[in-house]
C-alpha positions in Angstrom: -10.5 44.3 -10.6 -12.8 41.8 -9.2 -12.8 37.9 -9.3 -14.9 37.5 -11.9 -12.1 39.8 -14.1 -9.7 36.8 -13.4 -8.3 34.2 -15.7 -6.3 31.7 -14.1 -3.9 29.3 -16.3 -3.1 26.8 -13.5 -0.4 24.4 -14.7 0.5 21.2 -12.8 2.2 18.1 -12.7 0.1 16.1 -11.4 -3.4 17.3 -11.4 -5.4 13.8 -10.2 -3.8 11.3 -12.0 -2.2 9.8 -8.5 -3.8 11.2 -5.4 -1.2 13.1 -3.0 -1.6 16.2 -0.8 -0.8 18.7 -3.3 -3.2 17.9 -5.8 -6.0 17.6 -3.1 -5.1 21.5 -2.3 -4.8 22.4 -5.5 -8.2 21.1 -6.5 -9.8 22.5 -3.1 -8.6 25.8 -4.5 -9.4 25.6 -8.2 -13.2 24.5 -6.5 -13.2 28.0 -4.1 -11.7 30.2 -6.8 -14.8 28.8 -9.0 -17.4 30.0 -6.8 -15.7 33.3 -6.1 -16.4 33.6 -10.2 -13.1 33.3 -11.6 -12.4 31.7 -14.5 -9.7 28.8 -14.2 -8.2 26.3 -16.8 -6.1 23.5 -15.5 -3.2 22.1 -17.6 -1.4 18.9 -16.3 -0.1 15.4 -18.1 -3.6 13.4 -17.5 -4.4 9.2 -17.4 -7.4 7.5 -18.6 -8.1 6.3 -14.9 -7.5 9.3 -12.7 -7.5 8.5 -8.6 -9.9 11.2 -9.1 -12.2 13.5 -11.1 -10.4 16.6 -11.7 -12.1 20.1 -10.2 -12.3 22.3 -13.1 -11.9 22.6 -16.7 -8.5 20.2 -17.3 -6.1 20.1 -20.4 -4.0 17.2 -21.2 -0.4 17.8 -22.0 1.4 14.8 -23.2 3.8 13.4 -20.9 6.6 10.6 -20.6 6.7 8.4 -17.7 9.3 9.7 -14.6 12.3 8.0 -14.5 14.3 6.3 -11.5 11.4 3.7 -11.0 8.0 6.1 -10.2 6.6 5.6 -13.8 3.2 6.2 -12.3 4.0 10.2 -12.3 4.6 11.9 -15.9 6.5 14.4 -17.2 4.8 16.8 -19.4 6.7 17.1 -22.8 7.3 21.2 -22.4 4.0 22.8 -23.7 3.2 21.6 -27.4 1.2 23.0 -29.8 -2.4 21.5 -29.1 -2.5 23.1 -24.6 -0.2 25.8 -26.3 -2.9 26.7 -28.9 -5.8 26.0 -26.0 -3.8 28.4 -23.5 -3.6 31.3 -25.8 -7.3 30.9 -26.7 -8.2 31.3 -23.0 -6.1 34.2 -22.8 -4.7 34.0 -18.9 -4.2 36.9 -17.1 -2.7 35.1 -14.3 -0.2 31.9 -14.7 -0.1 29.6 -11.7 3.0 26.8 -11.5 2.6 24.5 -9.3 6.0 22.5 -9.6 9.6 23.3 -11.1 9.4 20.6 -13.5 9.3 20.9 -17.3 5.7 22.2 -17.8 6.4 24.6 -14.3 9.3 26.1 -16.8 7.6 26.0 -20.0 4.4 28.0 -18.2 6.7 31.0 -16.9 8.8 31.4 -20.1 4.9 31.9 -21.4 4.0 34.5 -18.8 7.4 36.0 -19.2 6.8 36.3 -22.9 3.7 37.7 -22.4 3.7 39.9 -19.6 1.9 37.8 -17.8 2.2 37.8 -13.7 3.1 34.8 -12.7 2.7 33.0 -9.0 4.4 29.5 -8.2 3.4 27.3 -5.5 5.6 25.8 -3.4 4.1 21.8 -2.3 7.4 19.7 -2.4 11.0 19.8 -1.2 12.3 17.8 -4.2 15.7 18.3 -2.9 15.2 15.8 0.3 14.5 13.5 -2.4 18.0 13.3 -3.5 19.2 11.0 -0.3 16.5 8.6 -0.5 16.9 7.2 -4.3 21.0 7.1 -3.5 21.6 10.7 -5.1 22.3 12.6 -2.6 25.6 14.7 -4.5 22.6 16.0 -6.5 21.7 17.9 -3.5 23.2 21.4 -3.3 22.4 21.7 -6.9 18.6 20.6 -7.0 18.3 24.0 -4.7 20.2 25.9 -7.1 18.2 25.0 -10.0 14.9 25.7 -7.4 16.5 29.2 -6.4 16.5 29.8 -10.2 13.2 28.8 -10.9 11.4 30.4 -7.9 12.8 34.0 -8.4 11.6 34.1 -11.8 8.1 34.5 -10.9 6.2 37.8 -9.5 5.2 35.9 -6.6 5.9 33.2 -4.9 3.4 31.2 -2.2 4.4 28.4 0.7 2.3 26.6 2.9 4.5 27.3 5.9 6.5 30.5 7.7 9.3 27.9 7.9 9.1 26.9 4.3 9.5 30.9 4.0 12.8 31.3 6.3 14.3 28.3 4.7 13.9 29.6 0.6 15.3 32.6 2.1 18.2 31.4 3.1 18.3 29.0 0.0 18.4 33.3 -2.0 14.7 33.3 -2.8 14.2 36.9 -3.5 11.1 36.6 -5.3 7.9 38.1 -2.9 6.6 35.5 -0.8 3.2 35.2 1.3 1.8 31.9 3.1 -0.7 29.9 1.5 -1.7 27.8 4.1 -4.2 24.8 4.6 -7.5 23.6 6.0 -8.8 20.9 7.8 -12.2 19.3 7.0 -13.5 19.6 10.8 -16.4 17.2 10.0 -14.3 14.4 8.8 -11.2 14.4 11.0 -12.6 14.9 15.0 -12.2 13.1 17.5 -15.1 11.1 17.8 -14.6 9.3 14.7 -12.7 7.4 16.9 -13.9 3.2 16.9 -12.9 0.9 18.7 -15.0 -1.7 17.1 -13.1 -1.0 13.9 -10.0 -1.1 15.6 -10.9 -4.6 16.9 -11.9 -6.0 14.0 -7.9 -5.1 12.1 -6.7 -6.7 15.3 -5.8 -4.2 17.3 -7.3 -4.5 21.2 -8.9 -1.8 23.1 -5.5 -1.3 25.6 -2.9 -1.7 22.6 -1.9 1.4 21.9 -1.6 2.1 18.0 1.4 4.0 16.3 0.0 5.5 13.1 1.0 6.0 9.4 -1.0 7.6 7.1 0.3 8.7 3.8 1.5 7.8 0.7 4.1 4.6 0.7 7.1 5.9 -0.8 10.5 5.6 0.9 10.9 9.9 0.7 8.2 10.1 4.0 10.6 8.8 6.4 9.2 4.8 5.8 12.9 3.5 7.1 12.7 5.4 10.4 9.6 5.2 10.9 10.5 1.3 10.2 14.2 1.2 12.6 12.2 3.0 15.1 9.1 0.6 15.9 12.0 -1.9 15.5 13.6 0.0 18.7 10.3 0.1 21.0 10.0 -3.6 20.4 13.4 -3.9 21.4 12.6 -1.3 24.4 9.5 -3.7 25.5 7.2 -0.9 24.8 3.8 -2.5 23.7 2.5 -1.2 20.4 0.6 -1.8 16.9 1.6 -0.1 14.1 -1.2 0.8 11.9 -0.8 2.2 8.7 -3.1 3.9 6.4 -2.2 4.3 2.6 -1.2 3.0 -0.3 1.8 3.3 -2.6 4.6 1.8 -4.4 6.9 1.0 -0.9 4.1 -0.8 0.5 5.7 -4.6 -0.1 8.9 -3.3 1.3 7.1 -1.4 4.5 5.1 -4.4 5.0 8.5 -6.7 5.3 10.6 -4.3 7.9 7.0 -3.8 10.1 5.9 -7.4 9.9 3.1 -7.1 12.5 2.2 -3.9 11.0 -1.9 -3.5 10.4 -2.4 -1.8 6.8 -5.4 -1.0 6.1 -5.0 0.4 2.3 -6.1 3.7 0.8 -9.3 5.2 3.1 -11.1 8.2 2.2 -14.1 10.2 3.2 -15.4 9.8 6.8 -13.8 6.3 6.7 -10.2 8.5 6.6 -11.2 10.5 9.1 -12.3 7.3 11.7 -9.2 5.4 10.9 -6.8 8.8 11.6 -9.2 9.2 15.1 -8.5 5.5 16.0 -5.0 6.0 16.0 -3.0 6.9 19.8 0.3 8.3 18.6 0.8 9.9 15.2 3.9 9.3 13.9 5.3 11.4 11.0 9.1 11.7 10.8 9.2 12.7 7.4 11.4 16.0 6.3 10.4 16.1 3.2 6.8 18.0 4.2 6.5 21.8 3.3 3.2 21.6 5.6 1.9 18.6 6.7 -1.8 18.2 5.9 -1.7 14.7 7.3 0.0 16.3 10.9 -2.9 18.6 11.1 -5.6 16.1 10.6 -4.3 13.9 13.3 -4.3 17.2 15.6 -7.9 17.9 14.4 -8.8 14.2 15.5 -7.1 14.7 19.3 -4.5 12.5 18.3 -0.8 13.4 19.7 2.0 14.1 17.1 5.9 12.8 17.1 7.3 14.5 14.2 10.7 15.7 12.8 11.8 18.9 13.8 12.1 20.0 10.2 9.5 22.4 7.8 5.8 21.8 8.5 5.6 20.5 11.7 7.7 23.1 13.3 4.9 25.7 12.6 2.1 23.1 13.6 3.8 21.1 16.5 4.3 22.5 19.7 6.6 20.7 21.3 5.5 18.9 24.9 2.0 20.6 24.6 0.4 18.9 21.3 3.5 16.3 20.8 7.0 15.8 20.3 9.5 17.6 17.8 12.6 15.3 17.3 16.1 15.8 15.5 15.6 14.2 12.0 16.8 10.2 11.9 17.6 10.7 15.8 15.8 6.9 16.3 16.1 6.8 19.8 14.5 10.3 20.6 11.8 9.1 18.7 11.3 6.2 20.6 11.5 7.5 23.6 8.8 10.6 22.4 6.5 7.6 21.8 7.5 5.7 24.6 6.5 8.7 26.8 3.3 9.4 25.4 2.2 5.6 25.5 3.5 5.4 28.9 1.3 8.0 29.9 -2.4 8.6 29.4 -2.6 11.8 30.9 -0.1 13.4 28.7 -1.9 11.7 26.3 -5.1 13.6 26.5 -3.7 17.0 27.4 -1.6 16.6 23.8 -4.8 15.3 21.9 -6.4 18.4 23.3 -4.0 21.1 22.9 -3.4 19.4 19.3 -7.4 19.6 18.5 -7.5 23.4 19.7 -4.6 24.6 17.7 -6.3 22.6 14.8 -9.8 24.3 15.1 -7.5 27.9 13.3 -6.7 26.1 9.8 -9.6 26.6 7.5 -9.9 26.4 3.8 -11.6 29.4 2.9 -9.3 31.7 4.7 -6.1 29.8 3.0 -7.8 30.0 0.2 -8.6 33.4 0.0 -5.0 34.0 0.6 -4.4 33.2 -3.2 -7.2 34.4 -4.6 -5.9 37.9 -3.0 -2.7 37.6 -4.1 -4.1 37.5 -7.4 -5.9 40.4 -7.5 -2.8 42.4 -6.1 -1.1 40.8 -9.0 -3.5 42.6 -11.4 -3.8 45.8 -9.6 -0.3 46.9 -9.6 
């Protein structure tokens, strides 16, 4: 079996109608598994203005809009005839499913039906959702219904060895293995860094700037991250919040950090200057199966305050590249920052260490971590 024997039914919810970090790794891989010679279709819900062109050969699959007020993601309507009739025409020998939602289920029953092998992805900890739209009783069973789902399939991948131990736990029996994820080293490094920039959002050459950069939606930690410049303030300690992204949250961010600096959705080297520009990166989401976002600030010598929760224990070492901190804890993390503000030295030792440990994650090698796990798929 070689790559070129391999037909790949990737099916996912969100392909490149809204930009986030799984669709940017899931396009990144559909990209390298095309130049390795394998043959991949790509079935998601679709829009008629994308945030991006898809990678790939794509497949609409009718969709509704998503309830509980995020209308711009969709939720495919199972797997109708028309991508039914298209996927059995391509005749998959693989099934990738990207995300337990209705299409993710749909997709397996096919492979299932089949005798297809099937691999799932893991990119989102839907059950940390639960707290943050007041659902929180939902909880223990939105990791049931995951458990289910997850040991259905031949093989399951995660970003992370703590996304690993924690489905585990959860009584993922299914075999796992680590997809990881790259940095683009030309984009985020440390010399993107520019001051002039910085001047011209505001933002002087001594103030030291606290930085966002994500997607604005309340699951990434925007009411700590919120209460805790709140506390510095309070604490005297001199900063600038600066905040790169866009999303739906963005009106209610901009009211609890008032002085914030937002500086809307930046991509391409622009991304990578604005992420160098920043002093501390602040990312005290637990909702983060990786943290693509945590490693580009480490590519870019920037120190990292993060929760101690799934991602950022496997890329943050804490006191040599930044600070872990107990979820919600909002006066650890202020005094994390405070420390690192405080401190210049410690400042550049982190941003070091944090570039160094950065320098390992590349996306061919992640990527070719998939692409094997195919093939062993196919040899058994």
């Amino acid at each position: 079996m070689e790559p070129s024997d391999l037909r790949v039914a990737l099916f996912s919810g969100n392909y490149n109608y809204v930009r986030d970090g799984a669709n940017q790794s899931l396009n990144l891989l559909v990209g390298y598994l095309l130049e390795r010679g394998v043959k991949v279709r790509v079935y998601s819900p679709t829009v008629p203005e994308p945030a991006f062109p898809p990678v790939g050969d794509l497949v609409d699959v009718p969709s509704f809009p998503m309830f509980a007020g995020r209308g711009e993601y969709k939720l495919a309507r199972g797997l109708p005839a028309r991508p039914r009739a298209d996927l059995e025409a391509f005749a998959p020998n693989i099934v990738h499913v990207s995300a337990p939602e209705i299409l993710g289920h749909a997709a397996v029953r096919w492979a299932r039906r089949n005798s297809i092998p099937a691999v799932a992805s893991f990119h989102t900890r839907f059950e940390t959702y639960c707290s943050y739209y007041g659902l929180g009783f939902l909880e223990p069973l939105v990791k049931y219904l995951m458990t289910r789902f997850y040991n259905r399939f031949d093989r399951v991948l995660v970003p992370s060895n703590s996304m690993m131990a924690l489905l585990a736990e959860w009584g993922v029996t299914a075999p796992m293995g680590i997809w990881s994820r790259g940095i683009n080293h030309d984009r985020f490094r440390p010399d993107r860094r520019d001051l002039a920039w910085r001047r011209s959002l505001g933002i002087a050459d001594h103030e030291m700037a606290v930085g966002f950069l994500g997607r604005l939606v309340k699951e990434k930690g925007l009411d700590i991250f919120a209460e805790v410049s709140t506390e510095l303030k309070r604490r005297g300690v001199a900063h600038k919040v600066l905040v790169v992204g866009e999303g739906p949250a963005r009106d209610w961010f901009a009211e609890a950090v008032p002085d914030a600096v937002f500086t809307g959705f930046q991509s391409g080297d622009a991304l990578g200057r604005a992420v160098a520009s920043m002093d501390v990166f602040f990312n005290p989401s637990v909702t983060e199966t990786f943290g693509n976002v945590t490693t580009e600030a480490m590519a870019s010598a920037v120190p990292v305050v993060a929760a101690r929760a799934t991602g950022a224990v496997d890329l943050v070492e804490d006191g040599v590249n930044g600070f872990l901190v107990p979820p919600r804890d909002v006066a650890a993390y202020a005094d994390a920052i405070a420390r690192i503000v405080a401190d210049p030295a410690l400042r550049e030792a982190m941003g070091e260490a944090g570039h160094r440990k950065a320098a390992g994650y590349r996306w061919d090698v992640a990527n070719q971590a998939v692409l094997d796990a195919y093939l062993a798929l196919e040899r058994r």
